[in-house]
C-alpha positions in Angstrom: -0.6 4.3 -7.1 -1.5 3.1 -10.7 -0.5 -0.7 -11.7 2.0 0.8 -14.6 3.6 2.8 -11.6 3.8 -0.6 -9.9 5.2 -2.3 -12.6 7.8 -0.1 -12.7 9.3 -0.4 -9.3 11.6 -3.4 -8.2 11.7 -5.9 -5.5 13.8 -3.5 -3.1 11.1 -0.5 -4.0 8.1 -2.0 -3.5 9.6 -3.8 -0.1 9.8 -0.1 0.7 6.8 1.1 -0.2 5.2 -1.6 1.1 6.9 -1.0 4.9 5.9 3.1 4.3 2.2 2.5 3.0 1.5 0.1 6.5 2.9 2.6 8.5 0.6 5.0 6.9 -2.4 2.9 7.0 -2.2 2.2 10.5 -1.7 6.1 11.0 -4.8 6.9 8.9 -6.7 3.8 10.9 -5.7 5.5 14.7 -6.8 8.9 13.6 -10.0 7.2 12.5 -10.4 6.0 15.7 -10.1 8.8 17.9 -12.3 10.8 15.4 -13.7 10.6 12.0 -11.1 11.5 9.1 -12.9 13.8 6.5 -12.4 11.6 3.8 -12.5 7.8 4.9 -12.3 6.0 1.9 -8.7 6.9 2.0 -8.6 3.9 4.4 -9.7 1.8 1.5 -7.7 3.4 -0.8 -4.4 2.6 1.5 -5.4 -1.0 2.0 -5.5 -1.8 -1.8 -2.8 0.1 -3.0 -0.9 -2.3 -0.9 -2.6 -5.3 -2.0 -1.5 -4.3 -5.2 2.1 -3.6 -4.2 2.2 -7.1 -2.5 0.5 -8.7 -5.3 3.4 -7.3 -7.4 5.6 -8.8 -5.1 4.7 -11.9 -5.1 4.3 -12.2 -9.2 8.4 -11.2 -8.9 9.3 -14.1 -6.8 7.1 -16.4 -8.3 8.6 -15.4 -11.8 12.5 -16.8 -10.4 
């Protein structure tokens, strides 16, 4: 997810995606484990995307 898409999205959104990325991350993390994904830098991929989504969130309730 691009930062404009981010910016775009409010507080209850990016709570959201936030909750659905994890879930995913630690999905793509356990299938790593048991064997090797084809692509792993979709790992790294997940974990920044949300760093960037909390990032986001944080900036919002800074900004109050």
């Amino acid at each position: 997810m691009k930062n404009s898409e981010i910016a775009q999205l409010t507080k209850e959104e990016l709570i959201a995606k936030i909750a659905s990325d994890t879930e995913s991350l630690q999905k793509l993390q356990f299938a790593h484990a048991i064997s090797p994904i084809e692509n792993p830098n979709k790992i790294k991929e997940s974990r920044r995307s949300i760093a960037r989504l909390k990032t986001r969130l944080r900036s919002l309730e800074l900004a109050k």
